[in-house]
C-alpha positions in Angstrom: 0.0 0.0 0.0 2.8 2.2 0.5 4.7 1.8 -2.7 1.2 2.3 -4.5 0.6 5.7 -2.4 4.3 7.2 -3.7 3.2 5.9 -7.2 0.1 7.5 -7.0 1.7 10.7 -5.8 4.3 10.9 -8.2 1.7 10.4 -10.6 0.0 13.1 -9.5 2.9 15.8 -9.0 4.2 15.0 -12.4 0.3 16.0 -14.4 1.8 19.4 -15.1 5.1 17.9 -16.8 3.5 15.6 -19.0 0.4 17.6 -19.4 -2.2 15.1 -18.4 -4.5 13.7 -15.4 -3.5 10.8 -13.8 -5.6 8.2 -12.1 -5.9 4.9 -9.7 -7.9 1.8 -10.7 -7.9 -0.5 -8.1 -5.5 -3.3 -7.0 -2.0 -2.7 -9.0 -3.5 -0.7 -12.0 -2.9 3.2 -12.6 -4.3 5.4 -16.1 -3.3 8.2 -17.2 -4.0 10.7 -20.1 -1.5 12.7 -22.0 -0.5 13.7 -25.5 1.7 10.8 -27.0 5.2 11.7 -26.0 7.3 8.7 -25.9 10.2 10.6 -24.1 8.2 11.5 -21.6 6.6 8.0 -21.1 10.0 6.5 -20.6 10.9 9.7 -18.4 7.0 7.8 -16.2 8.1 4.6 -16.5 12.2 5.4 -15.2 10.5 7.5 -12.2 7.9 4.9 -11.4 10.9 2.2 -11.6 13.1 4.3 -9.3 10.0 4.3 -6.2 10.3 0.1 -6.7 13.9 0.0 -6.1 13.4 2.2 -3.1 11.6 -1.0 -2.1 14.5 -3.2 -2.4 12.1 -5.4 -5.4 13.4 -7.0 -7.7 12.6 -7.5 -12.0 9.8 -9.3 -11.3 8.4 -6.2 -9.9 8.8 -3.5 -12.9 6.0 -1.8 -14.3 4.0 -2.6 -17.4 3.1 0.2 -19.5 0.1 -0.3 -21.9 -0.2 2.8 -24.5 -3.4 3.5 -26.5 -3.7 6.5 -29.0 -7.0 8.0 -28.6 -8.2 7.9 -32.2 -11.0 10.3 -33.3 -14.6 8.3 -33.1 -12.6 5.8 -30.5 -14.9 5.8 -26.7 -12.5 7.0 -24.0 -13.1 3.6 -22.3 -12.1 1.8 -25.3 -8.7 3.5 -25.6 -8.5 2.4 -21.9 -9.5 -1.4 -23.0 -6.9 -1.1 -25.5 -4.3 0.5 -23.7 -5.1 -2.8 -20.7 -4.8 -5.7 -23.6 -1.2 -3.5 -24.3 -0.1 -3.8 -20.9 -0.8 -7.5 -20.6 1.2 -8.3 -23.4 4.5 -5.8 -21.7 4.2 -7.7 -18.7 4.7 -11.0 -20.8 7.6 -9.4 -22.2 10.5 -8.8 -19.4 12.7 -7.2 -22.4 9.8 -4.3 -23.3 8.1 -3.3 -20.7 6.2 -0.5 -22.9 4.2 -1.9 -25.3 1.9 0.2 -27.6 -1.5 -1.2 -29.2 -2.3 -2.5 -32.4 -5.1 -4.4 -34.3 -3.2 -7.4 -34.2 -2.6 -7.5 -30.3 -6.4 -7.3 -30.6 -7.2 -10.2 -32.2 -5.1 -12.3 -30.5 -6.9 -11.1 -26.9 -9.8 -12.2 -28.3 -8.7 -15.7 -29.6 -7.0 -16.2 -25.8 -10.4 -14.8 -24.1 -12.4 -17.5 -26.1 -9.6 -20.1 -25.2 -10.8 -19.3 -21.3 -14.2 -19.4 -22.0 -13.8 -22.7 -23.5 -11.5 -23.9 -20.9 -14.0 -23.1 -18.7 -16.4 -25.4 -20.3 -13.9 -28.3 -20.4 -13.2 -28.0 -16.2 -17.4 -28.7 -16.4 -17.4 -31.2 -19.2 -14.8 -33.2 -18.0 -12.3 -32.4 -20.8 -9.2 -32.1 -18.6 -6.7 -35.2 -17.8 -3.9 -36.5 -17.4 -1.2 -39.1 -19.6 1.8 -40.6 -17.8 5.5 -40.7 -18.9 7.5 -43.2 -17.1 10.8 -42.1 -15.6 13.4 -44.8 -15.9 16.6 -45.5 -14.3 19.0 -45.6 -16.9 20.7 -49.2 -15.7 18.1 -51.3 -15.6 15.3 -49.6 -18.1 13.3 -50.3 -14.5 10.2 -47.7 -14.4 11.0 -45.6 -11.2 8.5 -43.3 -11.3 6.4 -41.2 -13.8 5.6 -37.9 -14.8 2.0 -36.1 -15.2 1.2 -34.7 -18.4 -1.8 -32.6 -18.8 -4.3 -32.8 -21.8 -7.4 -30.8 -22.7 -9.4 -33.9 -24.9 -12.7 -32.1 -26.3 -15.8 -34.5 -26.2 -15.3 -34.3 -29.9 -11.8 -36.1 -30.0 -10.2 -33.2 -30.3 -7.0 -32.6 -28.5 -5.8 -29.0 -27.3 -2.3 -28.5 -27.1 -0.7 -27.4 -24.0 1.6 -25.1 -25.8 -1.7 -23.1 -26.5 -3.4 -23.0 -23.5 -1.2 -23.3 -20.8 0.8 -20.0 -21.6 -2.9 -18.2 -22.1 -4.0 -19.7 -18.2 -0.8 -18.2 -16.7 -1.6 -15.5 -17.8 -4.5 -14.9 -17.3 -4.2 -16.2 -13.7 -6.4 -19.6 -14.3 -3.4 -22.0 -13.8 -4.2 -23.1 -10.6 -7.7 -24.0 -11.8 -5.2 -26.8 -14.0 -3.1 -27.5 -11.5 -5.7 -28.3 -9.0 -7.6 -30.6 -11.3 -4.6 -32.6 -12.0 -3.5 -33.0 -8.1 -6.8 -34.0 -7.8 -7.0 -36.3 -10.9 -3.4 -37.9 -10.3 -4.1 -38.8 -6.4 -8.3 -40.1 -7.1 -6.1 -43.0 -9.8 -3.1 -43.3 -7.2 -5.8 -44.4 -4.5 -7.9 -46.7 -7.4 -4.4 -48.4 -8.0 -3.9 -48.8 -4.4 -7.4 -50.6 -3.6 -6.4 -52.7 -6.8 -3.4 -54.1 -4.7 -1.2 -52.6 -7.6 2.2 -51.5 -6.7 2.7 -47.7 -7.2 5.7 -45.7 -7.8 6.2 -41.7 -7.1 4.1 -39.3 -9.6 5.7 -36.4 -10.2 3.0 -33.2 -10.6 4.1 -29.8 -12.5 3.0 -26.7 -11.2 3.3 -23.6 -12.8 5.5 -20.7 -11.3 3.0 -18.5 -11.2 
């Protein structure tokens, strides 16, 4: 809360300089509205950078800034929708962390929303499981334990790579809506084997950094 407050004031003692407003949005999330300068933006984003390493933080915590031109015709809150599918794609990206808006960046927002709707779907359908890959010890060829492998497998046979979606789910912050239902999957069949009088070896269960 504190590093937000000296964000929020800087913001708001620099207006004049880059001839603007400035505003808070909740949570993590600041706007503000200047003519396009992209010295001064830097000049923002350098300042803003400076009150997180008063903090001591690290990379992990640099800004994000999402620009949006405010084109004539173009809602105010639609600049602002632009200027917030800009930012998520500048924190994806630890080498540019200002990222300005195009068409493009728009279509592909809409392809990963529709990916989340539909993964959505599959968590209630039952799309989402599990293969195994054995681990072997290299002596023997002797199965030591295996790994967990998610897989989205539509109703329709179709299968979802998880190149595709798991990047879009960390994102988005729905990982742990995949890594839940695969703990979950993983120990229901490692208590079935059990009560089978099987003989069961270690799984090993990926879960996302973030």
């Amino acid at each position: 809360e504190i590093l937000l407050a000296k964000v929020g004031a800087m913001l708001a003692e620099r207006e004049k300089d880059f001839a603007g407003i400035s505003g808070y949005f909740g949570k993590d999330d600041f706007a503000v509205i200047m003519p396009y300068d992209e010295e001064k933006i830097r000049n923002l984003y350098d300042s803003m950078r400076e009150i997180i390493y008063e903090f001591g933080m690290t990379t992990g915590f640099m800004p994000a800034f999402g620009v949006a031109m405010i084109e004539k015709g173009l809602a105010l809150v639609d600049a602002f929708d632009r200027a917030t599918i800009a930012s998520a794609k500048a924190k994806s990206d630890i080498r540019n962390r200002i990222c300005t808006y195009s068409d493009e960046m728009q279509f592909l927002a809409q392809k990963e929303y529709r990916l989340l709707s539909e993964f959505m779907t599959a968590l209630k359908n039952d799309e989402i499981t599990f293969y195994l890959q054995p681990q072997c010890r290299a002596s023997n060829g002797k199965v030591v334990g295996v790994e967990a492998l998610a897989r989205w497998i539509k109703k329709d046979g179709t299968i979802v790579s998880p190149g595709d979606f798991i990047p879009v789910l960390e994102k988005y912050g729905f990982i742990p809506d995949l890594d839940q239902i695969i703990w979950e999957k993983v120990c229901l069949s490692l208590h079935e084997w059990m009560e089978m009088g099987r003989k069961s070896v270690p799984v090993s269960i990926n879960v996302s950094r973030a």
